[in-house]
C-alpha positions as CSV (number, residue, x, y, z in Angstrom):
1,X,162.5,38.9,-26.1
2,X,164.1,35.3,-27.0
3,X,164.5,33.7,-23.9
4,X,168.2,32.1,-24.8
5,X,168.5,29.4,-22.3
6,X,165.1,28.0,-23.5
7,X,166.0,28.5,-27.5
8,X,169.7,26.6,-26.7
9,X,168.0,23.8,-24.7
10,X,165.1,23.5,-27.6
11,X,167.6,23.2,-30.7
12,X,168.2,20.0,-30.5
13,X,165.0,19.4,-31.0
14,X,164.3,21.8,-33.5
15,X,167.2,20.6,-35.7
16,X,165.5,17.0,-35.5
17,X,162.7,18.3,-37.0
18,X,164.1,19.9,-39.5
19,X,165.8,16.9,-40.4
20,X,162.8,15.1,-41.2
21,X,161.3,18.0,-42.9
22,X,164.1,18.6,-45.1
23,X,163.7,15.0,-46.8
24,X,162.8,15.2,-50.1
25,X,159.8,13.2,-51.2
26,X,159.2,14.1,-55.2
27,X,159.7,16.5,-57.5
28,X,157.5,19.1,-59.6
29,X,158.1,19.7,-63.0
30,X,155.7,22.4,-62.9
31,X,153.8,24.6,-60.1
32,X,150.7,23.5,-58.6
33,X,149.1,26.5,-57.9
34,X,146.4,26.9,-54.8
35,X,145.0,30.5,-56.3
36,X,141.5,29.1,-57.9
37,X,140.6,25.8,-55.1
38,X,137.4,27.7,-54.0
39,X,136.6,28.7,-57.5
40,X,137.1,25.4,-59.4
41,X,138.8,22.1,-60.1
42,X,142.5,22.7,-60.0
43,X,145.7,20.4,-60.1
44,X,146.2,20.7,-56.5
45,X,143.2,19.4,-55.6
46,X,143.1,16.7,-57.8
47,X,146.9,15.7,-56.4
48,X,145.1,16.1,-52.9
49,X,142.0,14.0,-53.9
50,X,143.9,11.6,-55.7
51,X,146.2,11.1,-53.2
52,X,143.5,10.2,-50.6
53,X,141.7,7.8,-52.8
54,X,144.8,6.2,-53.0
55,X,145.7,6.3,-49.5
56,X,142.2,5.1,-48.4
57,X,143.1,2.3,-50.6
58,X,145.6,1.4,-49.5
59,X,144.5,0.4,-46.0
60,X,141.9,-1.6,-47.8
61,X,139.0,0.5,-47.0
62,X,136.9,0.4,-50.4
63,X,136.8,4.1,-51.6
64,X,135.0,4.7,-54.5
65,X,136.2,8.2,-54.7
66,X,137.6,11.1,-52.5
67,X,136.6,14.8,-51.8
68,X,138.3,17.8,-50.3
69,X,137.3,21.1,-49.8
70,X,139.7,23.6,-51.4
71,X,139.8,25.9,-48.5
72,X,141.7,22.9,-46.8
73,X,144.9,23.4,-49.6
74,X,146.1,26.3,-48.2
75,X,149.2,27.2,-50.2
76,X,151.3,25.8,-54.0
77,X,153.6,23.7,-54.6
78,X,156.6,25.2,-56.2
79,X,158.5,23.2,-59.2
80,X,161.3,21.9,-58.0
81,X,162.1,19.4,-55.0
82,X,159.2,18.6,-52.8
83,X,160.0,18.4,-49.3
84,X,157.9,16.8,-46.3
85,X,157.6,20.0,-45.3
86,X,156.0,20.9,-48.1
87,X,152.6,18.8,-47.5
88,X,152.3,20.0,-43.7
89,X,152.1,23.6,-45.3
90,X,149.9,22.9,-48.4
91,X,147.5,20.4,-45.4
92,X,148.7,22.3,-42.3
93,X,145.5,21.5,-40.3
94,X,144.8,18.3,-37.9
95,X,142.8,16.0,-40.3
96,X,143.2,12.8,-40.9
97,X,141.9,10.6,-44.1
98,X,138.6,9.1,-42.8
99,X,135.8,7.4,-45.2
100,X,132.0,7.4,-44.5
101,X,129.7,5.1,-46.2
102,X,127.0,7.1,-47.2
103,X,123.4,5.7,-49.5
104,X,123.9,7.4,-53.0
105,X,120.8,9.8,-52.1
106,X,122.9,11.3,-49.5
107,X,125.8,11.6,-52.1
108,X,123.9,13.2,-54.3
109,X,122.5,16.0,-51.7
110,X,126.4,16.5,-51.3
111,X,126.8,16.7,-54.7
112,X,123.7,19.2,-54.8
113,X,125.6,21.6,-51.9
114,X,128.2,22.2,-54.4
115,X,126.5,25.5,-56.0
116,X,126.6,27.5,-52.9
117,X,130.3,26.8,-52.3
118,X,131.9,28.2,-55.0
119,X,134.1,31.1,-54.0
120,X,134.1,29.3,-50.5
121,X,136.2,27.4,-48.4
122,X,133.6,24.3,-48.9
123,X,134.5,24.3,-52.5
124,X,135.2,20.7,-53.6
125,X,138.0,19.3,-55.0
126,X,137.5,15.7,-56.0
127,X,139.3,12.6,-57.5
128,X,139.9,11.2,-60.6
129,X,136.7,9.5,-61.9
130,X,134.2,12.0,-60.4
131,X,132.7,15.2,-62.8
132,X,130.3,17.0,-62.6
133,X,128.6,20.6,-64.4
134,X,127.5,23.3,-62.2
135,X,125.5,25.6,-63.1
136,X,126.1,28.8,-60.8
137,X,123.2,31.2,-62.1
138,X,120.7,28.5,-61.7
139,X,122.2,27.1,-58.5
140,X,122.2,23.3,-60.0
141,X,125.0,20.5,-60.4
142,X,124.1,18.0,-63.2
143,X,126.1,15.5,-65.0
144,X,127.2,14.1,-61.6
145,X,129.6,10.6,-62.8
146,X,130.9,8.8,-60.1
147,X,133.4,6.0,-61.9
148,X,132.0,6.8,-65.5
149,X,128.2,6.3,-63.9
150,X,125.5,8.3,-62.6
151,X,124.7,8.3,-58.8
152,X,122.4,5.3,-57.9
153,X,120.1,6.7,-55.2
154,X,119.8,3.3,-53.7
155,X,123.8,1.9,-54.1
156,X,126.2,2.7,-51.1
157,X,129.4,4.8,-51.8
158,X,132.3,4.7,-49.7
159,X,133.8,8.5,-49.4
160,X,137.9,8.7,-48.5
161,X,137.7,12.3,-47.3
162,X,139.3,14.0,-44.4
163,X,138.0,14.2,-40.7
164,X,136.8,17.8,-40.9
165,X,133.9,17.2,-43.4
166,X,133.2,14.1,-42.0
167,X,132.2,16.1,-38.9
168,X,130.3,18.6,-40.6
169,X,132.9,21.4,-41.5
170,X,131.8,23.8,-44.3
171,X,128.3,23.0,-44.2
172,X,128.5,19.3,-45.3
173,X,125.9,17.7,-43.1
């Protein structure tokens, strides 16, 4: 049972809160659904991914591109008004945007992971200026473009992606 002392001396607090989640940041003109992010590329991701690259950026750190896994987005944005609320319950774990600098050997080998996590939480969502094919019945990605141009084993990449995969969550070692 509701202890009611407790709840009464809490609500200020909770109404603070709510204040700040309540503020509206942006609006949807259409849905931006989380159903396929651990089947394929979706526009949630690409608003997650996007908005990484750009944060990473921002701070002056270099990113070539970004990468989530899908099983990170965890619910849709509605269309409508987007509140601050709305990103702690689409991102509702702790992460935080980190980058790695990794050879483009290593990137690829990421890249190459990408077959055994679709239908999985590793499932990547990535930014604008990355594609890729994957080919699930053979197991392979090809076509991999990072900014319009094939990986260069040798060429260092600088990754804006959050502090779960950096630490090896999912499988990405």
């Amino acid at each position: 049972k509701e202890d009611a002392a407790l709840a009464a001396l809490l609500r200020p607090y909770v109404d603070k809160v709510d204040a700040v989640l309540n503020d509206v940041i942006g609006t949807a003109t259409a849905p931006f659904l989380n159903d396929d992010t651990r089947k394929k590329e979706t526009a949630i991701g690409d608003i997650v991914a996007d908005s990484m690259l750009w944060y990473a950026n921002s701070q002056n750190l270099g990113a070539d591109f970004a990468f989530q896994n899908g099983g990170g987005i965890r619910t849709s944005i509605g269309d409508g008004e987007i509140q601050k609320r709305t990103i702690y319950e689409v991102l509702p774990f702790d992460n935080s945007v980190m980058t790695a600098t990794l050879k483009g050997s290593d990137v690829q080998a990421i890249f190459d992971y990408i077959p055994e996590t679709v239908g999985h939480g590793a499932n990547p969502q990535v930014s604008e200026g990355v594609s890729f094919t994957i080919d699930t019945a053979a197991g392979t990605v090809s076509d991999v473009l990072i900014n319009g141009a094939p990986i260069d084993p040798d060429k260092e990449y600088v990754i804006a992606t959050n502090s779960y995969l950096v630490s090896g969550g999912d499988g990405y070692k």
